[in-house]
Steps between C-alpha positions, in 0.01 A plus 500: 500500500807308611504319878858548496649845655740738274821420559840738526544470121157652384588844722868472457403525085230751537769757719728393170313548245279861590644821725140516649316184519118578601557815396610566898679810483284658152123463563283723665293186585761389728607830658097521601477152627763540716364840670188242553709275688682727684156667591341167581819447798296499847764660682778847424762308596658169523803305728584297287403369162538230212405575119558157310521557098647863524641473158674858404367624877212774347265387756781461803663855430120620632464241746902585625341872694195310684743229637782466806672192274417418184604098311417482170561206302459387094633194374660666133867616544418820295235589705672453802762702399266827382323507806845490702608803306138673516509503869877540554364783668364334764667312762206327660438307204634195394447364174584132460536212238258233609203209365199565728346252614793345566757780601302699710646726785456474846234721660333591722338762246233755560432527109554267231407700132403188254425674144477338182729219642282181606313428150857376371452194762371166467267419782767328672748782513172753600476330802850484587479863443202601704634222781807733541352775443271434813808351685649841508217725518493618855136493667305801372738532200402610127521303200408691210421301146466671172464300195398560092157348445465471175582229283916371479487141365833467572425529897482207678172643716287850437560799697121403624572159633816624699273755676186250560763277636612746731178544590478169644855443700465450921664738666420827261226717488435759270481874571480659159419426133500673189412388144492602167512378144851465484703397875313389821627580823466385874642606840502228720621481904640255667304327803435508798483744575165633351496673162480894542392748242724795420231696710529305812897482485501899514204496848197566270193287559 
């Protein structure tokens, strides 16, 4: 595995070269993982969120109904560009050219949707991303990660050492996690305030 993060050119060539790279719009595997992440959300409904990596917006066209506002950003221009005309449709979401982790928008957020996104980072460029992500994270805020866990040599990190680094940032705590052979997945809150389960944010005990 390379230290270095992917760069604009590697994603710029991969929205070139195939109409559906990842098979994001065409695989059944994909539709299903992300009814898992939309399940795994703590709350209905959202002020305000951030979904870095949208590429063609399949994920943010779900997200769009659960949120008040809605920035979604991917660094290819062709990506950019199908997610702008997927959610035309709706006006509280703006889709935007940018580089996370160094063109990140200003917050406060409530939510901040990271999914298959931080394994193209070098460890340098991870923690630029999880700084900012935790800069604009409001107290009591949701980060959800989803990453691939099995082997991608080309990856600077596995989907399993973004997660167990999560696991060990101040200032996050996780409230939900969900693995299986193929993706891992964690919902983490920002503190303080102390982490509450989906049970205790409705009044349950």
């Amino acid at each position: 595995m390379s230290a270095e993060s992917l760069g604009t050119e590697h994603f710029d060539r991969l929205w070139g070269d195939e109409d559906d790279p990842w098979g994001l719009e065409s695989s059944w595997y994909e539709d299903r993982k992300r009814a898992v992440v939309l399940a795994a959300l703590p709350d209905p409904r959202y002020r305000r969120a951030f979904e870095p990596g949208c590429a063609g917006g399949a994920l943010s066209v779900l997200l769009a109904p659960r949120c008040d506002e809605l920035v979604a950003t991917d660094v290819a221009e062709e990506a950019v560009d199908r997610a702008r005309t997927r959610l035309d449709e709706h006006p509280h979401v703006r889709v935007e050219r940018a580089a996370v982790p160094h063109e990140v928008p200003d917050g406060p957020f409530d939510l901040v949707v990271v999914s298959e996104l931080a394994y193209y980072f070098g460890s340098e460029d991870r923690a630029a991303l999880w700084d900012a992500v935790r800069e604009r994270l409001e107290p009591g805020g949701t980060l959800l990660a989803v990453h691939w866990i099995r082997e991608a040599p080309e990856y600077p990190v596995t989907g399993d050492a973004v997660h167990d680094e999560l696991a060990r940032l101040d200032g996050l705590a996780r409230i939900a996690e969900h693995r299986e052979a193929d993706f891992r997945l964690d919902v983490l809150t920002r503190t303080p305030p102390a982490a509450r389960s989906v049970a205790q944010r409705v009044g349950l005990r």
